[in-house]
Biotite code that builds the C-alpha atoms (Angstrom):
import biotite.structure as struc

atoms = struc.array([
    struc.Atom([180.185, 17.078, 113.690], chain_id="A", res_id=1, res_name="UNK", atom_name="CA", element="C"),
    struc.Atom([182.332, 17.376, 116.950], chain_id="A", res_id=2, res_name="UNK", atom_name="CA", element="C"),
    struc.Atom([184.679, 14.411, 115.580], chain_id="A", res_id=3, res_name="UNK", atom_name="CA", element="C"),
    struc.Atom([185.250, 15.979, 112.446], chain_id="A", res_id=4, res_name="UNK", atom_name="CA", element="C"),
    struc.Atom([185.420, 19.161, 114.446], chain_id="A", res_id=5, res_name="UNK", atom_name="CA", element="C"),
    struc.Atom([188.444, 17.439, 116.538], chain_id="A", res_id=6, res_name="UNK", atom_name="CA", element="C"),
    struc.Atom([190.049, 15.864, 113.884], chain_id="A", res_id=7, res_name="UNK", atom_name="CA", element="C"),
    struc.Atom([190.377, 19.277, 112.124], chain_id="A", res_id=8, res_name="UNK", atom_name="CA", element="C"),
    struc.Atom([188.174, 18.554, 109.334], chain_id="A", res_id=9, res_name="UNK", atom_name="CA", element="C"),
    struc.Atom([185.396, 21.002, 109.262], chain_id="A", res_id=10, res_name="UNK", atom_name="CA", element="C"),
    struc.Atom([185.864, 24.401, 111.199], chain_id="A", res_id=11, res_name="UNK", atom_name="CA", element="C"),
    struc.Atom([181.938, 25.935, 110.938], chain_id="A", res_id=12, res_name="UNK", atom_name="CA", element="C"),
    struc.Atom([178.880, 24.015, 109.742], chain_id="A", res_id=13, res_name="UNK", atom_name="CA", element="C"),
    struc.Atom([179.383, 25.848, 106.338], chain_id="A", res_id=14, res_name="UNK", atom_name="CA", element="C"),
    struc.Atom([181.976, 22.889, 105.580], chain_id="A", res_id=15, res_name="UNK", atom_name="CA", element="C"),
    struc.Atom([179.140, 20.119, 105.772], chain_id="A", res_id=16, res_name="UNK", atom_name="CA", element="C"),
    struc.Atom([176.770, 20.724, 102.828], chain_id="A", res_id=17, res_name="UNK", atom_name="CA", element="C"),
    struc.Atom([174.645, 17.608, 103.557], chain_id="A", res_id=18, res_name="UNK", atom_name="CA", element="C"),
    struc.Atom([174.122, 15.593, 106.940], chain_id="A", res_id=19, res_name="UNK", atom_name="CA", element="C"),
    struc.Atom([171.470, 13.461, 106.797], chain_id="A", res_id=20, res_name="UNK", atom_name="CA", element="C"),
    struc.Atom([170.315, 9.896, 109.281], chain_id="A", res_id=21, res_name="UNK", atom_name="CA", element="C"),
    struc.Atom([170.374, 6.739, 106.674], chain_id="A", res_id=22, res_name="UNK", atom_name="CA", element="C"),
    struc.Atom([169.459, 4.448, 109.845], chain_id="A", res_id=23, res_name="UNK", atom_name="CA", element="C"),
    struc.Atom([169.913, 4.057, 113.337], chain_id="A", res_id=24, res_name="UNK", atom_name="CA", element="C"),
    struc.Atom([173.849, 3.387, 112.749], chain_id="A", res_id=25, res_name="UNK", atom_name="CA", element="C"),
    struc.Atom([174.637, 5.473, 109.804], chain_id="A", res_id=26, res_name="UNK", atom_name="CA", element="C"),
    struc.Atom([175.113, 9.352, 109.039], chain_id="A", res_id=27, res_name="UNK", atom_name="CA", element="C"),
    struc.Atom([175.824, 10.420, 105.546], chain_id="A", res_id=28, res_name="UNK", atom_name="CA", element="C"),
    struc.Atom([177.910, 13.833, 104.993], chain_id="A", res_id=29, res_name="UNK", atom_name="CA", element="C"),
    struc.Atom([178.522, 15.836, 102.029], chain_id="A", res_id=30, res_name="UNK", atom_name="CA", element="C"),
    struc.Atom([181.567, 18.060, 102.659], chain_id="A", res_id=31, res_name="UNK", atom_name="CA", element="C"),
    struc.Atom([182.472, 21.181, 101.339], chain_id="A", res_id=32, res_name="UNK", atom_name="CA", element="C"),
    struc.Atom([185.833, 21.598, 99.174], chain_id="A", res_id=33, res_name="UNK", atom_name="CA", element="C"),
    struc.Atom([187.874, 22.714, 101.834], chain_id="A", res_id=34, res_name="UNK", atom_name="CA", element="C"),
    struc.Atom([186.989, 20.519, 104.315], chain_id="A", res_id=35, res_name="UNK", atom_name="CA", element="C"),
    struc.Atom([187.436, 17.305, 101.915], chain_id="A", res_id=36, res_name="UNK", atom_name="CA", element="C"),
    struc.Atom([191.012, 18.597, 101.162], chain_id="A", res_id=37, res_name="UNK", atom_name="CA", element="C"),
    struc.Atom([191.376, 18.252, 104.877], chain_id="A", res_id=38, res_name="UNK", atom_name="CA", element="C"),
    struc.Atom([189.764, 15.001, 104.959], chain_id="A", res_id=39, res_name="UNK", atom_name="CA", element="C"),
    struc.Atom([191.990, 13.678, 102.182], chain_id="A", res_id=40, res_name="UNK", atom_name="CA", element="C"),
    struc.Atom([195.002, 15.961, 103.398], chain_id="A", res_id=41, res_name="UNK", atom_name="CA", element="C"),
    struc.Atom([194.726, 13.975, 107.045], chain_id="A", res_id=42, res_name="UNK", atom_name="CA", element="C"),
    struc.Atom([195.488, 10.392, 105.002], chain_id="A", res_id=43, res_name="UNK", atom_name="CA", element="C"),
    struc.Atom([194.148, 8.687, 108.090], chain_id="A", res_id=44, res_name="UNK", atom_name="CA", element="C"),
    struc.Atom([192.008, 5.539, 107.210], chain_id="A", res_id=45, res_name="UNK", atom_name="CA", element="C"),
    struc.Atom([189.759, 5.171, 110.185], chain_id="A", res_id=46, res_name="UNK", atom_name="CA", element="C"),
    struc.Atom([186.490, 3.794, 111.457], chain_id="A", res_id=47, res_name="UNK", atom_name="CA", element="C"),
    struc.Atom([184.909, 5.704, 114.839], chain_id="A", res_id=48, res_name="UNK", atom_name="CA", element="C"),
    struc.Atom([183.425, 3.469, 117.298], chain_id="A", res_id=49, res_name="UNK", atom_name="CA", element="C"),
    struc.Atom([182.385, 3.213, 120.677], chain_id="A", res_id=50, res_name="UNK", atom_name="CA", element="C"),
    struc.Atom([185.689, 1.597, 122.051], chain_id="A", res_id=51, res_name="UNK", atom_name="CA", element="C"),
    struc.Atom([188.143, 4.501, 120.873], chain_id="A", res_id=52, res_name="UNK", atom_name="CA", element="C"),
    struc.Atom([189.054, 8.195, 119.766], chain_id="A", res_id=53, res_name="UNK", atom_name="CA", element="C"),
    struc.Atom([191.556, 8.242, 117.736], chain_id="A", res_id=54, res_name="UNK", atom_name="CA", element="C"),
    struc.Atom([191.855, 4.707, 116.388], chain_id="A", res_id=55, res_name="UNK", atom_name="CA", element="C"),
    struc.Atom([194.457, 3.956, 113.330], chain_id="A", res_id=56, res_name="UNK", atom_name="CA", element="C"),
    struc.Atom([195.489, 7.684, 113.694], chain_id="A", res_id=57, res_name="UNK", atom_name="CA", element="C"),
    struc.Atom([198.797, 7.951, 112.047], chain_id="A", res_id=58, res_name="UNK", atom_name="CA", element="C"),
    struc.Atom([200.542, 11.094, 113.180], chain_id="A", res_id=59, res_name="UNK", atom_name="CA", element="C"),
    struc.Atom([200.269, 11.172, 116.673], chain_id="A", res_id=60, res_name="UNK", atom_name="CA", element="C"),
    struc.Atom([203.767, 13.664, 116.474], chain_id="A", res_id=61, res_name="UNK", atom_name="CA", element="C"),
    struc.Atom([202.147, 15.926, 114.317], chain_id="A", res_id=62, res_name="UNK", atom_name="CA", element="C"),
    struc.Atom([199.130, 16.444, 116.523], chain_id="A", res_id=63, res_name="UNK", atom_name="CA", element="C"),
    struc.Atom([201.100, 17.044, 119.537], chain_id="A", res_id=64, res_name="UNK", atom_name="CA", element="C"),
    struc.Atom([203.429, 19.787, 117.441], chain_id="A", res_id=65, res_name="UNK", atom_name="CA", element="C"),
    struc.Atom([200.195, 21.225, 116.507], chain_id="A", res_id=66, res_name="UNK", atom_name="CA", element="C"),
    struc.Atom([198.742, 21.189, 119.577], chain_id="A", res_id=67, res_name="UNK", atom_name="CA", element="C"),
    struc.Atom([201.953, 22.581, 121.327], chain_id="A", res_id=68, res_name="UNK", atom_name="CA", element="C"),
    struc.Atom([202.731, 25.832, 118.448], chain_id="A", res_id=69, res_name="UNK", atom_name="CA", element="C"),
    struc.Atom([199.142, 26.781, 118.976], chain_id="A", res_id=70, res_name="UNK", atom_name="CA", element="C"),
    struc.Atom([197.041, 25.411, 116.132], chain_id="A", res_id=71, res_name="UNK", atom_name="CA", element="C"),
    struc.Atom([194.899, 28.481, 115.269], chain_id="A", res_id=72, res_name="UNK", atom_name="CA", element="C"),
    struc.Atom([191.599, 26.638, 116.597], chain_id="A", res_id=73, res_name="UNK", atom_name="CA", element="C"),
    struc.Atom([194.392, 24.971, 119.745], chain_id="A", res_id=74, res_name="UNK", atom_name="CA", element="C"),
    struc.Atom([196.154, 27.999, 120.296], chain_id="A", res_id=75, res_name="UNK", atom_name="CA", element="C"),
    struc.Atom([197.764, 28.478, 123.420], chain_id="A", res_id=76, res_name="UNK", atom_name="CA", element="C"),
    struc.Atom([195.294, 29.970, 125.838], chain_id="A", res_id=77, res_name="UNK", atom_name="CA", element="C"),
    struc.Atom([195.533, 32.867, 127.938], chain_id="A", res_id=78, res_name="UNK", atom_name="CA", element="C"),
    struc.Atom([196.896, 32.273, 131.648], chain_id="A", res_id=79, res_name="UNK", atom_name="CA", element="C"),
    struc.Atom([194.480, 32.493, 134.328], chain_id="A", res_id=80, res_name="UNK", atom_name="CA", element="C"),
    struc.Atom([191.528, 34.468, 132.654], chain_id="A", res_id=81, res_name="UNK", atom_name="CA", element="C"),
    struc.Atom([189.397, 32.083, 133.719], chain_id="A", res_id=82, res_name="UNK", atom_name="CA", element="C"),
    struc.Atom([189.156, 30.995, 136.952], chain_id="A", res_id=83, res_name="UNK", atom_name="CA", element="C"),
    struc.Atom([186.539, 28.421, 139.223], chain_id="A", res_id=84, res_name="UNK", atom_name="CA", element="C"),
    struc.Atom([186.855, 28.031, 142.604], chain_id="A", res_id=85, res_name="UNK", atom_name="CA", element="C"),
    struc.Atom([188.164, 25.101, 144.617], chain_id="A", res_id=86, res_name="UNK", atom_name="CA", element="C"),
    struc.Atom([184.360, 24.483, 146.160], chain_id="A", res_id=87, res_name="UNK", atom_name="CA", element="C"),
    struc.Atom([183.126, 24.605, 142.729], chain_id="A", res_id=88, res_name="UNK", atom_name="CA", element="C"),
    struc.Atom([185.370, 21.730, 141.578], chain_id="A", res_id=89, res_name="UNK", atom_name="CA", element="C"),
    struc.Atom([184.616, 19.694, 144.560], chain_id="A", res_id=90, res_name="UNK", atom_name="CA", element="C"),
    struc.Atom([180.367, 20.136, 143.484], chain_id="A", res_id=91, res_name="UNK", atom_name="CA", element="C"),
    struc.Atom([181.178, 18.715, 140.101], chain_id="A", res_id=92, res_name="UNK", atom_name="CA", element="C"),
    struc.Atom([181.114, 15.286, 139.415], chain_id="A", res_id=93, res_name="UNK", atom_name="CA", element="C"),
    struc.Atom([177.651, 15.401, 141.706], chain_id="A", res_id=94, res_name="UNK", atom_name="CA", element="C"),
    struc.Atom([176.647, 18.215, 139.201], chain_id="A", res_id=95, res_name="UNK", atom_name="CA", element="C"),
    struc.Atom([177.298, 16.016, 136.383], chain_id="A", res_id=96, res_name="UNK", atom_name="CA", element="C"),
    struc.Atom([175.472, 13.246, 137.364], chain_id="A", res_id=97, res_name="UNK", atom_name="CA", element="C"),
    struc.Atom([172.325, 14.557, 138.519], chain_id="A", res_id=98, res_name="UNK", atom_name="CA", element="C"),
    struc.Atom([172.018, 15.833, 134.526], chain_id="A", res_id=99, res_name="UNK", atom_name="CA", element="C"),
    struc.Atom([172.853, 11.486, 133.643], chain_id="A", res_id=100, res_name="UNK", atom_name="CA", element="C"),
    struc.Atom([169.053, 10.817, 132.947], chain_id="A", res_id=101, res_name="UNK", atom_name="CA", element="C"),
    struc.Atom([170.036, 7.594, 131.066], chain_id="A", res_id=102, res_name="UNK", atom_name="CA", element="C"),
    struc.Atom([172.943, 6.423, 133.841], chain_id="A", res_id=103, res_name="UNK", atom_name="CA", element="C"),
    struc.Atom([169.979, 6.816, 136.293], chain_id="A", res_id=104, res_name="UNK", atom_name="CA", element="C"),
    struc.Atom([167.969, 4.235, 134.174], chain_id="A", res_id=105, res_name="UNK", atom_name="CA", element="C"),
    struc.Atom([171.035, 2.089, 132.447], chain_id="A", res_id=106, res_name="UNK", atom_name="CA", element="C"),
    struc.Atom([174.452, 2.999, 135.085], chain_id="A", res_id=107, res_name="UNK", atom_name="CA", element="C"),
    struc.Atom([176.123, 2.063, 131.644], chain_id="A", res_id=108, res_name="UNK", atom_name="CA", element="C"),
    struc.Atom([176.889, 4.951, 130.650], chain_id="A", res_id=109, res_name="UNK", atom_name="CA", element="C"),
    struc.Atom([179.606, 7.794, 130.850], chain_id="A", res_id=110, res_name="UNK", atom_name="CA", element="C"),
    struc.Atom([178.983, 11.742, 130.378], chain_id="A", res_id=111, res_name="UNK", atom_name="CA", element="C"),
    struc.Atom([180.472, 15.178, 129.440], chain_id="A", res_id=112, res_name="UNK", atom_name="CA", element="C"),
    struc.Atom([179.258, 18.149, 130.486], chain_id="A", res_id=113, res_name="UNK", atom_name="CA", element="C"),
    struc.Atom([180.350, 22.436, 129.880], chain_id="A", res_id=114, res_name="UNK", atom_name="CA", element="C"),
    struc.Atom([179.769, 23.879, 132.730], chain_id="A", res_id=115, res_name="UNK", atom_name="CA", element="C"),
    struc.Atom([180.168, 27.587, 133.793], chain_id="A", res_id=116, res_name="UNK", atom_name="CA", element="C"),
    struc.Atom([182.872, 28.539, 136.213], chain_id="A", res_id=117, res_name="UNK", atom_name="CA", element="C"),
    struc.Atom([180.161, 29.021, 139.139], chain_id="A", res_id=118, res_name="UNK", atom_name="CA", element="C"),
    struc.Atom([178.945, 25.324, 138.772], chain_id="A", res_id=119, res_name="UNK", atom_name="CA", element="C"),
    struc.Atom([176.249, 26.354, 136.228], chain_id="A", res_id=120, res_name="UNK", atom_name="CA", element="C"),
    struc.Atom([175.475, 23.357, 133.503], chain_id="A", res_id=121, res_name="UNK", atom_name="CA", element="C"),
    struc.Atom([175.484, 24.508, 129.867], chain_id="A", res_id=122, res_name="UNK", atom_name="CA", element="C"),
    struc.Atom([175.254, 21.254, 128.487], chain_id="A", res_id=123, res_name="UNK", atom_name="CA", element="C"),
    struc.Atom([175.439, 17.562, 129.427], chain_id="A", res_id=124, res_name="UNK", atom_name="CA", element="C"),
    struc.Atom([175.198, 14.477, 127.205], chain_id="A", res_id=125, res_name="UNK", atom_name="CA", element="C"),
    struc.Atom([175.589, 10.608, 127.497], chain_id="A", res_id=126, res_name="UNK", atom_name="CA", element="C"),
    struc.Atom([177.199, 7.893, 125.754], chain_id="A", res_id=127, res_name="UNK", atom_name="CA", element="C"),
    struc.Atom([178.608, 4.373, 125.757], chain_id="A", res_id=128, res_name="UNK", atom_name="CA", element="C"),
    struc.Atom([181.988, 5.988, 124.877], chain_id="A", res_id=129, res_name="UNK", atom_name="CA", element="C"),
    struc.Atom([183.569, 8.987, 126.581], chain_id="A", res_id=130, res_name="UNK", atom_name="CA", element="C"),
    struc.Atom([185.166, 10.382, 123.374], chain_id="A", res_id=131, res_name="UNK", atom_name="CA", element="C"),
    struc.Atom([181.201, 10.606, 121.644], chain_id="A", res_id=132, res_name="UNK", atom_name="CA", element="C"),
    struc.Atom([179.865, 12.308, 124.956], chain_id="A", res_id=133, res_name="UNK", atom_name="CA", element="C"),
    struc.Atom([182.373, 14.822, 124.155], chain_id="A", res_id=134, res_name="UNK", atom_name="CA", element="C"),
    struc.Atom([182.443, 14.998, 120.358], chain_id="A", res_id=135, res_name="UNK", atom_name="CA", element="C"),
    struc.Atom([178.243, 15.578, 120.742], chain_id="A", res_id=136, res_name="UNK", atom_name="CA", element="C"),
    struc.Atom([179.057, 18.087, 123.189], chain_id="A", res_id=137, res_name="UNK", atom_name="CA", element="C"),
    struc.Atom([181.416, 20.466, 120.513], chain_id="A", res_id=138, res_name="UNK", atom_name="CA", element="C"),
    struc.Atom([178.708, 18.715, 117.381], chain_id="A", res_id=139, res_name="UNK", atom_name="CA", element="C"),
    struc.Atom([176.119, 20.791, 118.997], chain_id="A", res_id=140, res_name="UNK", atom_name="CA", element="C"),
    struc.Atom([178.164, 24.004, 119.740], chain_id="A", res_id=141, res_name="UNK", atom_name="CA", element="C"),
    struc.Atom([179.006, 23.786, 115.955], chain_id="A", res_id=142, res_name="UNK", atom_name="CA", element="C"),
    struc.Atom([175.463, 23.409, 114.265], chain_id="A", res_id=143, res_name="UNK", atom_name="CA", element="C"),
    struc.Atom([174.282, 25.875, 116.866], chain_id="A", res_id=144, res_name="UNK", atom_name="CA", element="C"),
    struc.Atom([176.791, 28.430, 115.372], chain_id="A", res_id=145, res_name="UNK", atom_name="CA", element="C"),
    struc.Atom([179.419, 28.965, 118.113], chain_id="A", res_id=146, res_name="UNK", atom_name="CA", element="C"),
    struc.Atom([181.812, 27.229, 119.910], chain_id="A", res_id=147, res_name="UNK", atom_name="CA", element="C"),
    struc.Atom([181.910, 26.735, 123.929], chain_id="A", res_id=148, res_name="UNK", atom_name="CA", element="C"),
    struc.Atom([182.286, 30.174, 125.651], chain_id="A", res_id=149, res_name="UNK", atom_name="CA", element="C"),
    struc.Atom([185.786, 30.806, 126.550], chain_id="A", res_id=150, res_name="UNK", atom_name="CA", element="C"),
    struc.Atom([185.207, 30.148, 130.087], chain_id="A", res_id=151, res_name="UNK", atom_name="CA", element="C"),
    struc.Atom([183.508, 26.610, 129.477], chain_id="A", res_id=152, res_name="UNK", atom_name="CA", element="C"),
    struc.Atom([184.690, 24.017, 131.811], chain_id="A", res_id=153, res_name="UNK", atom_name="CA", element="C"),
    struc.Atom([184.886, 20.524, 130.782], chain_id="A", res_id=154, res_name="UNK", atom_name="CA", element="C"),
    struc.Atom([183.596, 17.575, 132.934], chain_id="A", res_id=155, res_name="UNK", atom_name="CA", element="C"),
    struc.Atom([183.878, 13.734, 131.983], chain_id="A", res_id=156, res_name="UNK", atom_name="CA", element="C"),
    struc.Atom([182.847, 11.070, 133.852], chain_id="A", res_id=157, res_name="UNK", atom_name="CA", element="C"),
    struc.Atom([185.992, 8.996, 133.284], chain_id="A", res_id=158, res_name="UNK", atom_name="CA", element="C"),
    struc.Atom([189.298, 8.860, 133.016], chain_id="A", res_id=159, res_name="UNK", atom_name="CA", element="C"),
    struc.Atom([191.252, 11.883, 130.944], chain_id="A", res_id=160, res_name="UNK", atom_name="CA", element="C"),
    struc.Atom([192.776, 10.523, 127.983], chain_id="A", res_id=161, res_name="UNK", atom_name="CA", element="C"),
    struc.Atom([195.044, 12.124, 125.677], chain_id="A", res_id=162, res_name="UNK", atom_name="CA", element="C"),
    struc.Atom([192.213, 12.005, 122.525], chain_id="A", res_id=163, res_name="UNK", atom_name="CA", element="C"),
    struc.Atom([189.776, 13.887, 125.275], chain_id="A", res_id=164, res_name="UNK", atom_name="CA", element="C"),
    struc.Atom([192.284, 16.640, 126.116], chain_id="A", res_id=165, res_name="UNK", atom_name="CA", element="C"),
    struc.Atom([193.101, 17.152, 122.364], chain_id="A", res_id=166, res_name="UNK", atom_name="CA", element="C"),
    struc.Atom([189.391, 17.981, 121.841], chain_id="A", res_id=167, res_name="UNK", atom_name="CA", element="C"),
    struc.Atom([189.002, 20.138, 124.712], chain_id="A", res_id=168, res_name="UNK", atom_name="CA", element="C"),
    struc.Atom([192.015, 21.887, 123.359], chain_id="A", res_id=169, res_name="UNK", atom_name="CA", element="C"),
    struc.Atom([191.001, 22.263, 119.507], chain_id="A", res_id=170, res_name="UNK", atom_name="CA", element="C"),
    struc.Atom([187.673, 23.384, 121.148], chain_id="A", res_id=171, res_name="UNK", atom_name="CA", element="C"),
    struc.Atom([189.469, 26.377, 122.801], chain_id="A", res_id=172, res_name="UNK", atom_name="CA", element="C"),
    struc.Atom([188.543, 24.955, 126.328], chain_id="A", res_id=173, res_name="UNK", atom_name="CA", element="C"),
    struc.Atom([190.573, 26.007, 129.418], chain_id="A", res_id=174, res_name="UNK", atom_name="CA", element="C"),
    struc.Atom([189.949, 24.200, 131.814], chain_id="A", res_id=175, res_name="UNK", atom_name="CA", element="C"),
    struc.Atom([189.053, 20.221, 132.029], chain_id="A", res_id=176, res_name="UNK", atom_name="CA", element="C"),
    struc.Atom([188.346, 17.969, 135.001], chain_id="A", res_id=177, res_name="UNK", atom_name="CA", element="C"),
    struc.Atom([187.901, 14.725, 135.386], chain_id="A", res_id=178, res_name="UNK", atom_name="CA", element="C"),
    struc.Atom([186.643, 11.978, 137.784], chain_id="A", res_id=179, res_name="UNK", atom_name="CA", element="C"),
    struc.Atom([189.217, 9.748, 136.656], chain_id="A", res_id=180, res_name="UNK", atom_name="CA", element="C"),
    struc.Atom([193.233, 9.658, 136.088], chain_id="A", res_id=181, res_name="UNK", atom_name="CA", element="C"),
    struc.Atom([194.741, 11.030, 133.069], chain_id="A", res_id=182, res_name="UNK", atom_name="CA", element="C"),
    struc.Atom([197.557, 9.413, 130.986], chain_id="A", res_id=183, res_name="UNK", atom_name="CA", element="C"),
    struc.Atom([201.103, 11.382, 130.942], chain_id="A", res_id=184, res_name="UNK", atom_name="CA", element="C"),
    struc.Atom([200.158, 12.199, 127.341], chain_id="A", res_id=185, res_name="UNK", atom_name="CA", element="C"),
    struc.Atom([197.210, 14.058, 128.271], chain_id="A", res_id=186, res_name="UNK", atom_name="CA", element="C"),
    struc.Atom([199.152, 16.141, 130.705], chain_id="A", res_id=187, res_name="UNK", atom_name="CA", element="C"),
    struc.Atom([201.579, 16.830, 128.417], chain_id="A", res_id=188, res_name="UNK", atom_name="CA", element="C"),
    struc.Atom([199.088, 17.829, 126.099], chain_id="A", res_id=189, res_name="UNK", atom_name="CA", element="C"),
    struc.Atom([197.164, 19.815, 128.500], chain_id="A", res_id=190, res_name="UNK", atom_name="CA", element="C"),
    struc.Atom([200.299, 21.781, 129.283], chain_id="A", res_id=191, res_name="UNK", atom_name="CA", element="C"),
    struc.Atom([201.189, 22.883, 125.490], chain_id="A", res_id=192, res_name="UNK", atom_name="CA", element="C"),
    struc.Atom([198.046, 24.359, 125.318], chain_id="A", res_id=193, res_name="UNK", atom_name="CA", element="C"),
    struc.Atom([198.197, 25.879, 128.299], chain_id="A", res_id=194, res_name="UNK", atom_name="CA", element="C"),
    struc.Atom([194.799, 24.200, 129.827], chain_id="A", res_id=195, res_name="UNK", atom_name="CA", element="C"),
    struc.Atom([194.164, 23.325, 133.329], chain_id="A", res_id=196, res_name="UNK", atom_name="CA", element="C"),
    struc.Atom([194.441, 19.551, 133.833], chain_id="A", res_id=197, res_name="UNK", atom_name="CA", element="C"),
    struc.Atom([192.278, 18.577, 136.821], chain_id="A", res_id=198, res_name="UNK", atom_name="CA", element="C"),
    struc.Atom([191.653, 15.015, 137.997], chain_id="A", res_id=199, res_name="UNK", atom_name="CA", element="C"),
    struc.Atom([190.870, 12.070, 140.397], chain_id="A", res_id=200, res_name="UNK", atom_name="CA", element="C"),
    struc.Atom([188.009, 15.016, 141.114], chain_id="A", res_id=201, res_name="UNK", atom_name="CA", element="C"),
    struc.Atom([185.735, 12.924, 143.748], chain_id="A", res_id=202, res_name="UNK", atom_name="CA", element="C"),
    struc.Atom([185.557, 12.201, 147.538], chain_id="A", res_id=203, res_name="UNK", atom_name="CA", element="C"),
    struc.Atom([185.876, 15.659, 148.378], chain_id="A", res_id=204, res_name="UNK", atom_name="CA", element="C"),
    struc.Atom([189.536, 16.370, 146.559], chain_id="A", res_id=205, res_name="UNK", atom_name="CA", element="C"),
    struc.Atom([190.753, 16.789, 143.484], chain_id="A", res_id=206, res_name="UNK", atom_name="CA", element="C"),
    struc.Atom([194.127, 16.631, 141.848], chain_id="A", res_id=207, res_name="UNK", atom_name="CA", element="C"),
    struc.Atom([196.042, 19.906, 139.560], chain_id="A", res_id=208, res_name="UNK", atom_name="CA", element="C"),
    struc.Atom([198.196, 18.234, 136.901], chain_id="A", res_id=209, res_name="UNK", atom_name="CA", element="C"),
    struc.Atom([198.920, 21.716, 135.446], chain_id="A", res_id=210, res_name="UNK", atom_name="CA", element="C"),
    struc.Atom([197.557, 25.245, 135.100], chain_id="A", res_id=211, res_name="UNK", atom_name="CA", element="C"),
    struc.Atom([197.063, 25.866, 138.969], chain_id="A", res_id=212, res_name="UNK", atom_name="CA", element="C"),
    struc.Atom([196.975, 29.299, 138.351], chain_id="A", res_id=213, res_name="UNK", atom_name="CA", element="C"),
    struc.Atom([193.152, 29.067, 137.076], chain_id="A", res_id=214, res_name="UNK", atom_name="CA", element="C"),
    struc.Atom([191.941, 27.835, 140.794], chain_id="A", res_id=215, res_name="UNK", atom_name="CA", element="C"),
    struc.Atom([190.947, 30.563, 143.370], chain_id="A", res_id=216, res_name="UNK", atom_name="CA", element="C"),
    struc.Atom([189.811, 29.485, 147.053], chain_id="A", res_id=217, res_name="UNK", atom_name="CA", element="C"),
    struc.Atom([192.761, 27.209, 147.099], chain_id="A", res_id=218, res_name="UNK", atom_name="CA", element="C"),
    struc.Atom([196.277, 27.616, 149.140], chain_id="A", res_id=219, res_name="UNK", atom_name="CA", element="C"),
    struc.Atom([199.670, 25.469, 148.181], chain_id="A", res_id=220, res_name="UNK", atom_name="CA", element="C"),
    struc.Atom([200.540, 25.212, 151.943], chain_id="A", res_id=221, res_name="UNK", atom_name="CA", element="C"),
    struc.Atom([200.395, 22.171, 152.992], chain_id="A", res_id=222, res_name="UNK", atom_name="CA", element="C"),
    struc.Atom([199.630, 20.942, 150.318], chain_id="A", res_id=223, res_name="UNK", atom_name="CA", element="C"),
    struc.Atom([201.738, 17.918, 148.398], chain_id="A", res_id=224, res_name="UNK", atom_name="CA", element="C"),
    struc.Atom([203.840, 19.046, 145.607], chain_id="A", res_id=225, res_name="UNK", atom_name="CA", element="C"),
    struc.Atom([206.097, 16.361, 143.825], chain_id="A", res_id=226, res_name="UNK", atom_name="CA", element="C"),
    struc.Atom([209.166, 17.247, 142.017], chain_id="A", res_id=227, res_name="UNK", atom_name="CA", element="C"),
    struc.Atom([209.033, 15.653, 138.779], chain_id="A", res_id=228, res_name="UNK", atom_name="CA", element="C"),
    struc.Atom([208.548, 17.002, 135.444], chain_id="A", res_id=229, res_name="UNK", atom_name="CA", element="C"),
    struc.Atom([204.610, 16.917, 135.963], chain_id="A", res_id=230, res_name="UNK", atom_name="CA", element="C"),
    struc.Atom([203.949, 19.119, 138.692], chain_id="A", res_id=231, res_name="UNK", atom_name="CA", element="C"),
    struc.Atom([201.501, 17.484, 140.552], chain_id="A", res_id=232, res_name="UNK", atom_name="CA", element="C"),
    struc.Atom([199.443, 19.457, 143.553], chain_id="A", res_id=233, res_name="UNK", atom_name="CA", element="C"),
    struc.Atom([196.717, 17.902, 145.365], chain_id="A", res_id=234, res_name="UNK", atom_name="CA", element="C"),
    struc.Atom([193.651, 19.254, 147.312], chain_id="A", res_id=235, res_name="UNK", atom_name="CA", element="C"),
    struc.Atom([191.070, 18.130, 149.331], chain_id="A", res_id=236, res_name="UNK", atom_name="CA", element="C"),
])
């Protein structure tokens, strides 16, 4: 449901008429009129797997344009509503880990978690592949009727790639951090819809690709600030 969800498929569970297990590998879905148009309308032959997010997508362009004018479920969102503080940032990856019953067992596994802006966990879920940890995540928003509150923070256990940022963004989620790097894509991404981009967020610091505005408990002096296209502002 998330994937579809991302992919701009379905919008509400009202545009899946049948979702049903066939085995341990296999869900079969019935969509509604609309969403099939979309499906059809996307002319994107694909197969989702553990290994990728977006594989054989062939309109990358288009999804950044969308992204970037404010696609009405990725519109731009509103500057600084939200805000966490630094400390809370600093508490999250050890937040997110003591909810990883199966890493405990397997340490195979990544996570994503919502979290509220005081550290609070919403939701956290596992999975071999990053992209599915966060495509449960918005799956079960969806056929629980809502999407994440507006002040959800995202937290993955692995790097910030552009397909992760696009989800957090069609999901209407401001602010994302992650453990590991992010690609320049997902920056740029991050900054069209006006999300905060944080990463490298372990050992006690924490990196601000873009939408500093959304951190409290945090001062720029002293801090390092390169001058490049992608502001880049580090704390520890």
């Amino acid at each position: 449901m998330g994937f579809l969800f991302g992919e701009r498929v379905i919008e509400n569970p009202n545009d899946l008429l049948v979702a049903e297990s066939v085995d341990d590998n296999t869900v079969r879905l019935q969509l509604a009129p609309r969403a099939q148009a979309a499906l059809e309308a996307a002319r994107r032959p694909f197969v989702t797997t553990g290994a990728c997010g977006v594989c054989g997508r062939t309109d990358l362009d288009a999804l950044l344009a969308s992204v970037s004018a404010g696609d009405h479920r990725a519109a731009t969102l509103p500057r600084a509503k939200v805000t966490i503080d630094a400390a809370v940032v600093h508490a999250l990856p050890t937040l997110l880990r003591q909810a990883q019953a199966t890493f405990s067992r397997t340490g195979g596994l990544h996570a994503a978690g919502f979290f509220a802006p005081d550290g609070q966990a919403r939701l956290v879920l596992e999975d071999v592949g990053r992209h599915n940890a966060v495509d449960k995540l918005v799956g079960t928003e969806i056929l629980g009727g809502c999407l994440p509150e507006p002040d959800t923070v995202l937290v993955v256990s692995g790097r910030a790639s552009f397909e992760l940022v696009q989800k957090a963004a069609v999901a209407g989620i401001s602010i994302m951090a992650a453990v590991g790097a992010p690609s320049s894509l997902a920056v740029e991404i991050a900054r069209g819809a006006g999300m905060t981009l944080l990463g490298f967020v372990r050992n006690g610091g924490f990196n601000v690709y873009c939408g500093a505005e959304r951190l409290s408990g945090v001062s720029t002096q002293g801090a390092g600030v390169e001058s490049t296209r992608d502001a880049l502002i580090s704390w520890a």
